[in-house]
C-alpha positions in Angstrom: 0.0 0.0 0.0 3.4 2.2 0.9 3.7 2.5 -3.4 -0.1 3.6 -4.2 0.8 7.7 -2.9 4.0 7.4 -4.6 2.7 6.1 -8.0 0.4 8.9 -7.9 2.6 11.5 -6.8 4.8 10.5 -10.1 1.5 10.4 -12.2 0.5 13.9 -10.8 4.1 15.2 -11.5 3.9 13.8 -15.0 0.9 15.2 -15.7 2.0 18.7 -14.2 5.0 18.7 -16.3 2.9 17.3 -19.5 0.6 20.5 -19.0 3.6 22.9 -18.7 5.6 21.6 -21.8 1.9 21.9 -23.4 1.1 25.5 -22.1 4.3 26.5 -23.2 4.5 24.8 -26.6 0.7 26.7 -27.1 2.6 30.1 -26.1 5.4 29.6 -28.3 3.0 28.8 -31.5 0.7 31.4 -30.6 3.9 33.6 -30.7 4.9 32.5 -34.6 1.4 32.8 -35.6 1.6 36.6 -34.3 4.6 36.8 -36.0 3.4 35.3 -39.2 0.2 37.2 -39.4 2.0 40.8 -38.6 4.7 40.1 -41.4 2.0 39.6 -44.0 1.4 43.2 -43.6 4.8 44.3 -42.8 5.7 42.4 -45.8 3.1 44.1 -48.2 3.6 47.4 -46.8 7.5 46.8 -47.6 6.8 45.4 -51.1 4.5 48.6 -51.8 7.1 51.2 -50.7 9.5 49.3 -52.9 7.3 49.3 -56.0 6.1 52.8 -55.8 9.9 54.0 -55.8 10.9 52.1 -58.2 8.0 53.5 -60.7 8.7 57.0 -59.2 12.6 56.4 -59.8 12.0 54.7 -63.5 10.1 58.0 -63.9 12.9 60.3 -62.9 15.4 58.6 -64.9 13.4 59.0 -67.7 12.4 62.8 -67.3 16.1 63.5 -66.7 17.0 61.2 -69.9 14.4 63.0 -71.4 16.3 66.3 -70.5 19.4 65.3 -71.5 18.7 64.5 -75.2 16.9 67.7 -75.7 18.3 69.5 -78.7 19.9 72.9 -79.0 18.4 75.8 -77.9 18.3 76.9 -81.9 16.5 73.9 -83.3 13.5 73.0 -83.9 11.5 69.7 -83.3 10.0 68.6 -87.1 6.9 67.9 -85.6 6.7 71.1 -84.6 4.7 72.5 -81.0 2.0 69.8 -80.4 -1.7 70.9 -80.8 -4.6 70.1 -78.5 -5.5 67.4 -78.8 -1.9 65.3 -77.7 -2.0 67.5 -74.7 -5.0 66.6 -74.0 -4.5 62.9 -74.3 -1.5 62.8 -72.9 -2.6 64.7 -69.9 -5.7 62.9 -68.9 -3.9 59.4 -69.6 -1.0 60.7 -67.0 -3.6 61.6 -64.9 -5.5 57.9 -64.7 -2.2 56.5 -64.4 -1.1 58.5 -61.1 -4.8 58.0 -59.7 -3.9 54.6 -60.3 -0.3 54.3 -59.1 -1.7 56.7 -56.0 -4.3 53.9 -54.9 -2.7 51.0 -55.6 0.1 51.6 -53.2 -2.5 53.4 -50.4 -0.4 56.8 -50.1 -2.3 59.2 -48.0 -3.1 61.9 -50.2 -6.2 63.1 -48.4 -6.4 65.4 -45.5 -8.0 63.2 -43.5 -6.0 60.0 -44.0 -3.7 59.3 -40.3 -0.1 59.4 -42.1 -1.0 62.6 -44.6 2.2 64.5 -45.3 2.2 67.4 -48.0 5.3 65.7 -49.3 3.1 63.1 -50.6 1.1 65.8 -52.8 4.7 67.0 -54.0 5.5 63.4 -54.9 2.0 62.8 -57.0 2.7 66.5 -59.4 6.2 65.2 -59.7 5.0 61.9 -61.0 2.3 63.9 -63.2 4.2 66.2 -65.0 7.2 63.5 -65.4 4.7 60.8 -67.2 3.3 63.5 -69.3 6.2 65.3 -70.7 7.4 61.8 -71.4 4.3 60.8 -73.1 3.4 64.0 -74.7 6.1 63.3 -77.6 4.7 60.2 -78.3 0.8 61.2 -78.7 2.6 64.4 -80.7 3.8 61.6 -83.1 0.8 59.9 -83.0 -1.4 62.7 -84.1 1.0 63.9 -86.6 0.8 60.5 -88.1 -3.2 60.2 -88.5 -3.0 63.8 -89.8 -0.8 63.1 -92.2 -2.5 59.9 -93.6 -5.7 61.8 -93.3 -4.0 64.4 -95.7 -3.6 61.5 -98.3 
């Protein structure tokens, strides 16, 4: 009778030390699934900021490559000073494609948004006017083109 208490003394103690590892093991998975859940978003928000300035850096080298191969001061462009309508075109096409640039990587562009900056606003006319005096020579072409087989 002397080994009953002490074969449940060591069953107690098991069981005490199987619902510690357990709590702990629960604990430690509940702390990877934080993890894992939180870098989802850390991840996206990362990828975002990464894609946004690499289209806002694509843009810049392209409005200063743009710049550079500008002719002389003296010379003329052949297609001579675009009419309306490639303005036009090119503007409202650089203006969709900011709006959508803008809200596909959630910058806060509106007063009321929590991290609002006025840098942000500075960042959007930046990316305006580079896409459309980089697309403006292209619907210039364009137009010309049409014109000229209309003139046929």
């Amino acid at each position: 009778m002397k080994r009953l208490p002490a074969l449940n003394t060591r069953l107690s103690l098991a069981n005490r030390v199987r619902g510690a590892v357990a709590s702990k093991l629960e604990v430690v998975a509940e702390a990877f699934g934080l993890a894992f859940a939180a870098s989802g978003a850390t991840v996206a928000v990362v990828l975002g900021k990464l894609i946004i300035g690499v289209v806002l850096a694509g843009l810049a080298l392209g409005f200063l490559l743009r710049l550079k191969g500008r002719k002389a001061i003296g010379t003329q462009d052949p297609h001579g000073a675009p009419s309306t309508a490639p303005r036009l075109v090119a503007g409202l096409l650089s203006a969709c494609e900011i709006a959508l640039l803008v809200e596909a990587t959630n910058l806060p562009v509106r007063f009321d948004q929590a991290a609002f900056h006025m840098v942000h606003w500075y960042l959007v006319l930046l990316a305006y006017f580079a896409a459309y005096f980089l697309q403006l020579p292209f619907f210039t072409r364009l137009f010309s083109k049409r014109s000229a087989r209309g003139a046929i």
